[in-house]
C-alpha positions in Angstrom: 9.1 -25.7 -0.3 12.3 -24.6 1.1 12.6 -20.7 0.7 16.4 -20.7 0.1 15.8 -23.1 -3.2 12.5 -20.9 -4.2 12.7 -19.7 -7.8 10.7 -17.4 -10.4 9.9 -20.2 -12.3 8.2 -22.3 -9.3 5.7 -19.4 -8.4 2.4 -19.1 -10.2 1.1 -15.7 -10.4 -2.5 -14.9 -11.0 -3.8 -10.8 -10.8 -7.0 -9.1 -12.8 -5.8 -6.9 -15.4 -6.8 -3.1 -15.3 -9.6 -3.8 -17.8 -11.2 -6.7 -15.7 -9.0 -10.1 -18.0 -8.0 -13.3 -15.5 -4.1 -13.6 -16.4 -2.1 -16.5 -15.1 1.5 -17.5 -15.5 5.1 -18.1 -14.0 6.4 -15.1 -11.5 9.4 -15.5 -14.1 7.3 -14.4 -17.3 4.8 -11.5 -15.5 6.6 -9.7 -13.2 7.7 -6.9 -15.5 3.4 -6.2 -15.4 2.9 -2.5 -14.0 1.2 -4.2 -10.9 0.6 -0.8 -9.2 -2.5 -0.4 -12.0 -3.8 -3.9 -11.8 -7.5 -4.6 -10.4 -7.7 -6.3 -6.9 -7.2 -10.0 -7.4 -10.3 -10.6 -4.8 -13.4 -8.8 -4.1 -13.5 -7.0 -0.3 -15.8 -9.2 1.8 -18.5 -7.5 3.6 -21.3 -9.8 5.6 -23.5 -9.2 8.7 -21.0 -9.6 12.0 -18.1 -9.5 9.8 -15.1 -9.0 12.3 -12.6 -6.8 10.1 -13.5 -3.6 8.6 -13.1 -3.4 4.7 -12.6 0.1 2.4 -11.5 2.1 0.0 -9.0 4.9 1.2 -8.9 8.2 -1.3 -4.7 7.9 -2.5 -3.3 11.7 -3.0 -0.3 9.6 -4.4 -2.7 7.3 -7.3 -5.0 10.0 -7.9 -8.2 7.5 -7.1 -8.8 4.7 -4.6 -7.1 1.9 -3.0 -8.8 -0.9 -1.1 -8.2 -2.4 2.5 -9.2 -5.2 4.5 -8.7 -3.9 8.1 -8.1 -0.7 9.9 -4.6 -1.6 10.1 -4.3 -2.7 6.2 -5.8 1.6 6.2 -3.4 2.7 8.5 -0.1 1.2 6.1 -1.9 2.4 3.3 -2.0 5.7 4.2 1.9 5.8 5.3 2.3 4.6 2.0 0.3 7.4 0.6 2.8 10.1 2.4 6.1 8.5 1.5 7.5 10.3 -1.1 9.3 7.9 -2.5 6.3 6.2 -3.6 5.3 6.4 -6.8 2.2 3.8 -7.4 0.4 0.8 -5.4 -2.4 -1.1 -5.4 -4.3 -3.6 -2.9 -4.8 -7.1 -3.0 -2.6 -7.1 -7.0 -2.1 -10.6 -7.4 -2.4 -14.4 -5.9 0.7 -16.4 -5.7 0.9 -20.0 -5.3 3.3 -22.8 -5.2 3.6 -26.9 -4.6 3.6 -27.8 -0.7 5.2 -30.1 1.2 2.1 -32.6 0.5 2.2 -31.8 -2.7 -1.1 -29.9 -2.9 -0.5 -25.7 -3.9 -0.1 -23.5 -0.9 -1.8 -19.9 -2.1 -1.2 -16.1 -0.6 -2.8 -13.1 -1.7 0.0 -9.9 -0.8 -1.6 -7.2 0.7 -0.3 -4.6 -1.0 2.3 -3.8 -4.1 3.9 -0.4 -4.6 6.0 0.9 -7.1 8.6 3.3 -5.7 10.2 6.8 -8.1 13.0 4.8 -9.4 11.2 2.0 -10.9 12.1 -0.5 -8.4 8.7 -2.6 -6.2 7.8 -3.2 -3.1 5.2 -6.1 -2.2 3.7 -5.4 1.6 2.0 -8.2 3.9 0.4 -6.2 6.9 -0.3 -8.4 10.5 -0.2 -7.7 13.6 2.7 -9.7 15.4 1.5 -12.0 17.8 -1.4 -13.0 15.4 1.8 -14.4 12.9 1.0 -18.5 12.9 3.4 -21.2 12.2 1.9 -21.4 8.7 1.6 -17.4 7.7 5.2 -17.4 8.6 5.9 -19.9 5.9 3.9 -18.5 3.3 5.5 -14.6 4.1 9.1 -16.4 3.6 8.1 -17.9 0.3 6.6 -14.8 -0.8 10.0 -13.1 0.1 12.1 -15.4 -1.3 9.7 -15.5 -4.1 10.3 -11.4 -4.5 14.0 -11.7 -4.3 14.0 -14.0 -7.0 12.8 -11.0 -9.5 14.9 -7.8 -7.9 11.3 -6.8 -6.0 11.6 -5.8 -2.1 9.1 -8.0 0.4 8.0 -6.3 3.7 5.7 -7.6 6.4 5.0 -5.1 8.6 2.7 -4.7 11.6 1.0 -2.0 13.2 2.4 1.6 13.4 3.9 4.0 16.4 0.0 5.3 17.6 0.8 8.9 17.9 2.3 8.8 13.9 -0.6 7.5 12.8 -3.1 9.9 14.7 -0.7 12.8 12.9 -0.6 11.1 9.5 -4.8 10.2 10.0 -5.5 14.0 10.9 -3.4 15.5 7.6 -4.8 12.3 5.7 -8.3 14.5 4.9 -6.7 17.9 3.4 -4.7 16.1 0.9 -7.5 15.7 -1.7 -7.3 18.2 -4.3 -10.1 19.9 -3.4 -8.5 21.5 -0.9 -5.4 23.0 -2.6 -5.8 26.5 -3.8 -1.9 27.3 -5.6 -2.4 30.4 -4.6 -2.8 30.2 -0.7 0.1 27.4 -1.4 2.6 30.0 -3.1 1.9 32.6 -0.6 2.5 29.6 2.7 5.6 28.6 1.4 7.2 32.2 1.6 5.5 32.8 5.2 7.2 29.6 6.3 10.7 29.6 4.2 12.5 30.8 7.7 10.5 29.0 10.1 7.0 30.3 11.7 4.7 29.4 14.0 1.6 27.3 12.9 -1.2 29.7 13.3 0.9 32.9 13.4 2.3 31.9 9.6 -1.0 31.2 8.4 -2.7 33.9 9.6 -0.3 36.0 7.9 -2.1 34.8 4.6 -5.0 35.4 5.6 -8.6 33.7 7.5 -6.7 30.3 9.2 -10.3 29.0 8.5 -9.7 29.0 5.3 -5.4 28.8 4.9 -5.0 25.8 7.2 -6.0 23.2 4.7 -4.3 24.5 2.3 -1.1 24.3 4.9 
């Protein structure tokens, strides 16, 4: 298929409804479906020697777990989980597949979809660069043609500036709720409305043992 004649209505869409139901149809007919709460379309492999490492990372931003495939698949989700912007997502939300050249249907499972404040979507493909084959290539423009084709953004991204990521993985484990006590919170955000130094600003609130999770 050429990706500049791809439309809606020559994409079949397959995802796993939030209460476990196989649903199948044109991309035309199911996009409006609230993705971001759909079940993974696929189960997260896990065998002896497997060479990626599969999970499910804690989302502030969803309230409840995501899945990933690879450290790297973690490492996007979790950039997704601080954007602000971001509203929803899930992993692995549907299977899309379309006629090939041959004739026989050419599949591809996104990696992620995300639902942003304003109501508008975002469906991610995470790889790193120079493992991007001749045929992944063809299947990520489809799928972004295949996005256009309903008003939904398509990203394929690969792996993230190191020293963000060691920032965003280190502030990743005090976002859970457990942490947040409103009113250590209340107290921070008038020690730091003009500008303070880290430690100095909370231990003006008190035992930094205790305040700098809550920071």
């Amino acid at each position: 298929m050429d990706a500049r004649e791809v439309s809606a209505e020559d994409i079949e869409l397959e995802y796993v409804s939030a209460s476990g139901a196989r649903e199948r149809g044109p991309l035309g007919r199911l996009w409006p479906v609230r993705f971001e709460s759909v079940r993974p379309e696929r189960r997260f492999p896990a065998f002896r020697g497997q060479g990626n490492w599969c999970g499910w990372y804690w989302s502030a931003t969803c309230g409840g777990h995501v899945g990933y495939e690879s450290w790297l698949e973690r490492d996007r989700l979790m950039l997704l989980d601080f954007d602000p912007l971001v509203t929803g997502m899930s992993s692995q939300p549907f299977r899309l597949s379309w006629a090939g050249p041959d004739g026989k249907r050419v599949r591809h499972t996104p990696d992620f979809f995300v639902r942003r404040a304003d109501g508008t979507a975002l469906v991610v493909d995470v790889g790193p660069d120079e493992r991007i084959g001749p045929g992944d290539a063809v299947k990520f423009a489809v799928t972004a043609a295949a996005c256009r084709s309903v008003g939904w953004d398509f990203a394929r991204v690969g792996s993230p500036d190191a020293v963000l990521m060691a920032n965003v993985r280190r502030l990743a484990g005090y976002r859970h709720p457990r942490v947040h006590r409103p009113d250590v919170a209340d107290r921070l955000v008038e020690v730091f409305a003009d500008g303070a130094g880290l430690l100095d600003g909370a231990q003006k609130v008190g035992d930094q043992i205790a305040v700098l999770p809550v920071l």
